[in-house]
C-alpha positions in Angstrom: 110.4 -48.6 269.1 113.7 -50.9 269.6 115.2 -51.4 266.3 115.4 -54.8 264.4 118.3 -56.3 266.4 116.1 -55.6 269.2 118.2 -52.1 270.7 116.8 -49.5 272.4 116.2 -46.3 270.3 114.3 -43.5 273.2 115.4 -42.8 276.4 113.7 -41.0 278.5 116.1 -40.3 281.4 114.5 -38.7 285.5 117.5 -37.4 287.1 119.8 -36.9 284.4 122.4 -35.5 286.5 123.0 -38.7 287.6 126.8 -39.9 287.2 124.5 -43.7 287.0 122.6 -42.1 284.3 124.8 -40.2 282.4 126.8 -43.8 282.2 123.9 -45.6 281.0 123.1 -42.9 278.5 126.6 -43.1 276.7 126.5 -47.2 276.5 123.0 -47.1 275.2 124.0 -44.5 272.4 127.0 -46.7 271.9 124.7 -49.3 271.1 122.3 -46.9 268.6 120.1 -45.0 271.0 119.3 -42.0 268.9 116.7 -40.0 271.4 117.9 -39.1 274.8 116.0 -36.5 276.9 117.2 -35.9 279.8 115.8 -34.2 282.6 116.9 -32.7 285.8 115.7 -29.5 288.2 118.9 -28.0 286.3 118.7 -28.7 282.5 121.0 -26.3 281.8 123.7 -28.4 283.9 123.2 -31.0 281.5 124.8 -29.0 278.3 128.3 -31.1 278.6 126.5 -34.0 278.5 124.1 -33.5 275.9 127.3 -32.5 273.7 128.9 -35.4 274.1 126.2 -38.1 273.6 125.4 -35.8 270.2 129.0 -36.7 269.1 128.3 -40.2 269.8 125.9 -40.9 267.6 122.0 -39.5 269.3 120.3 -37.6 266.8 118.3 -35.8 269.7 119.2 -35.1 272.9 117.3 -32.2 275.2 117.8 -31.1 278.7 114.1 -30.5 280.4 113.3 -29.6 283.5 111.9 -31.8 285.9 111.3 -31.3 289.9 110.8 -34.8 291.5 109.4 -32.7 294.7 106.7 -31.2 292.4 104.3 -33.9 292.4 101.6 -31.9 291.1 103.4 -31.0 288.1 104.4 -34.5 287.4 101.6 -36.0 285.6 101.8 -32.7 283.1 105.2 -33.5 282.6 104.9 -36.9 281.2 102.3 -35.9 279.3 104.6 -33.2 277.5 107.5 -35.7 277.5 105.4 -38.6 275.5 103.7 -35.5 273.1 107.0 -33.8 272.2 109.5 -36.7 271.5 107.3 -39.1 270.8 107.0 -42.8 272.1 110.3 -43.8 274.3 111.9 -47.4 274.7 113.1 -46.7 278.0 112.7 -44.5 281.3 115.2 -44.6 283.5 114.2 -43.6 287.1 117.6 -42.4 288.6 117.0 -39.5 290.8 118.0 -39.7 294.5 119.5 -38.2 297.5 121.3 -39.6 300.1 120.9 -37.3 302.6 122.8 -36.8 306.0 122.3 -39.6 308.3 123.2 -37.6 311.7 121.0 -34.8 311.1 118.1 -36.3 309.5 118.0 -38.3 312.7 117.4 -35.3 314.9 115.5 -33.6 311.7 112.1 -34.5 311.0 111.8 -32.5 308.4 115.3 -33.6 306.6 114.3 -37.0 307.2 111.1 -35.8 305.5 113.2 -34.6 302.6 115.0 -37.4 301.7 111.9 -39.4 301.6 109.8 -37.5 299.8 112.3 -37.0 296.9 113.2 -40.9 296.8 110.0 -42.2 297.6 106.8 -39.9 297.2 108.6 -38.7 294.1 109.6 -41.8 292.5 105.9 -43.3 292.8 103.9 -39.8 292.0 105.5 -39.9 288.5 105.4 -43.3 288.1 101.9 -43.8 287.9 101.6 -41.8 284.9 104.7 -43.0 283.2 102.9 -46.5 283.6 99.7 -44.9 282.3 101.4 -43.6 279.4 103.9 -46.3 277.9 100.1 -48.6 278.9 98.9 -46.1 275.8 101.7 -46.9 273.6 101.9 -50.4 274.5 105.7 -50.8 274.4 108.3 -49.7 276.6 110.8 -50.7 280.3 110.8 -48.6 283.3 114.0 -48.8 284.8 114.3 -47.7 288.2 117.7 -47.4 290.1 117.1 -48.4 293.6 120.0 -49.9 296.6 121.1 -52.4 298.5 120.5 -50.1 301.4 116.3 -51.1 300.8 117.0 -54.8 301.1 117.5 -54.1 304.9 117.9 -51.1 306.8 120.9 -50.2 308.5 121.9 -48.2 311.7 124.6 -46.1 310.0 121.8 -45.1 306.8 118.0 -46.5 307.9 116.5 -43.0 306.6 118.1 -43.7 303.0 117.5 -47.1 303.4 114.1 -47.2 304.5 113.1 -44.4 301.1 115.0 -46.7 298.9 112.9 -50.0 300.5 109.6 -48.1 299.9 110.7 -47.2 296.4 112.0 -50.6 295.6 108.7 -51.8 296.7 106.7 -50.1 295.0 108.5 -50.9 291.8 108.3 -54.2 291.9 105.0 -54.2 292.7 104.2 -51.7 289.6 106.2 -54.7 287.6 103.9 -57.2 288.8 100.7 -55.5 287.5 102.0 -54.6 284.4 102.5 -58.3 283.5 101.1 -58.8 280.2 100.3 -55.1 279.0 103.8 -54.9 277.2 105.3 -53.1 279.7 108.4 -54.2 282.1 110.1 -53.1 285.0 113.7 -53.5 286.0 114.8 -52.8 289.6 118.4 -52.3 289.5 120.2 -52.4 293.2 123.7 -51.5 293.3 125.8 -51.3 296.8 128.5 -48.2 297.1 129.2 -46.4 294.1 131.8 -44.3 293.2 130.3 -40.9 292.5 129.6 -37.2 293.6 127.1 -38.3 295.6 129.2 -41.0 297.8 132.5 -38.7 297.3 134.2 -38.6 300.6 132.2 -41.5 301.9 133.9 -44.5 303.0 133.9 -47.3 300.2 131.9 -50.5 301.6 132.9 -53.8 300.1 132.1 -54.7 297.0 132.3 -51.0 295.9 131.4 -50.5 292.0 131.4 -47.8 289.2 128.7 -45.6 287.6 130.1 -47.8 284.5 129.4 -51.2 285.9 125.9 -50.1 287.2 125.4 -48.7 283.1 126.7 -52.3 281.6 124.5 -54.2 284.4 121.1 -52.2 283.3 122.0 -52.7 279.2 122.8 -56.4 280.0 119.3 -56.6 282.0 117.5 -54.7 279.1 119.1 -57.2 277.0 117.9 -60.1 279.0 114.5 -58.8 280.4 115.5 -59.3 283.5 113.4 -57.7 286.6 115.7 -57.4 288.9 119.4 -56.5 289.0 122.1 -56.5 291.3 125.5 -55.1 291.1 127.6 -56.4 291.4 125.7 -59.9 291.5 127.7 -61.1 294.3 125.9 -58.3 296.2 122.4 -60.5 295.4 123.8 -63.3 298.2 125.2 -61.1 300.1 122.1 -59.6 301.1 120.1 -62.7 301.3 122.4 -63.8 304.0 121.6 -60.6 306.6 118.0 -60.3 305.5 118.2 -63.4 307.7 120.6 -62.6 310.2 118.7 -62.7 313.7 118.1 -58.9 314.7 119.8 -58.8 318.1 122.8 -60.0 315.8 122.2 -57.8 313.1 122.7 -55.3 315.6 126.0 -55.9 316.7 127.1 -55.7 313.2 129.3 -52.3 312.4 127.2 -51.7 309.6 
């Protein structure tokens, strides 16, 4: 349960290898987060980072493993998460890949990939997250989406259109949960400046891992259902989700 001043205490993190979720992890133990589990197809990868947010302040922090491509495993999962460390505050959906445009165009199965990590993954374990913190009445899923769902683009439309199914679904999960205690925050940043993007071209309005990680606590803080970072990103958007298409493909985006 948050604490009296309202701060999250769990954290139950889905692609903690994340340079996003490793940043929110060390501002929400800044601000007295004590459980962080954090789980990843490689838990041992996770060691540095499990040290470190330990001598922050967390009280427990584990590395589990956790396959986003194992859907049948996933319900288990939870289930083991929830009966092990108990109820959790907050689960942050941040696994991903981006994927390789060029060939997943000529690829069906690559394109497959990509998809079924970011989409089929993200909604096969969110049905029993949603189950679970239904049970324990309390609790935000967080789920890290992109700007590249709001429309999709020549130059990324495989990513894009994962992340557009995935946002979807998300909000619609937030809609039915209305009432039962339980929230969900979409979170949509642009280009962010990690090992995923390295050696990618920054587009404008490039951001952090540590800005994404202060927009998600401030949205926590809030309640807010939707987040955009940076906000200016929020109009952006809404501008060439309107843009005719024969224009929209004349753009060099």
């Amino acid at each position: 349960m948050k604490d009296a001043l309202g701060a999250v205490q769990s954290v139950l993190v889905l692609g903690g290898g994340s340079d996003i979720a490793a940043a929110t992890c060390r501002a929400l133990v800044s601000r007295r987060a004590r459980t962080v589990v954090l789980a990843a197809r490689e838990p041992a990868s996770l060691a540095p980072l499990a040290d470190e947010l330990r001598a922050a302040g967390a009280t427990t922090v584990e590395a589990v493993a956790f396959d986003a491509t194992d859907t049948a495993a996933h319900a288990g999962f939870v289930a083991d998460a929830f009966d092990r460390f108990g109820d959790f505050d907050v689960v942050l959906v941040a696994f991903g890949v981006l994927g390789d445009q060029e060939q997943d165009e000529r690829d069906g199965a690559a394109a497959a990939d990509v998809a079924r990590v970011n989409y089929v993954g993200a909604v096969s374990v969110a049905v029993p997250l949603a189950a679970r913190l239904r049970t324990q009445g309390h609790g935000t899923i967080v789920a890290l989406s992109s700007v590249a769902g709001e429309r999709a683009r020549r130059s990324n439309f495989v990513y894009g259109s994962s992340k557009a199914g995935m946002d979807a679904f998300f909000q619609g999960l937030g809609d039915s949960l209305v009432g039962s205690g339980i929230d969900v925050m979409v979170v949509r940043p642009g280009f962010v400046h990690t090992k995923m993007t390295q050696g990618l071209k920054p587009a404008p309005l490039a951001t952090t891992p540590d800005a994404v990680a202060d927009a998600i606590v401030g949205g926590l803080e809030r309640g807010s259902h939707t987040v955009w970072v940076p906000p200016a990103l929020r109009w952006v958007m809404a501008g060439l989700r309107h843009v005719p298409r024969p224009v929209f493909r004349r753009l060099p985006l």
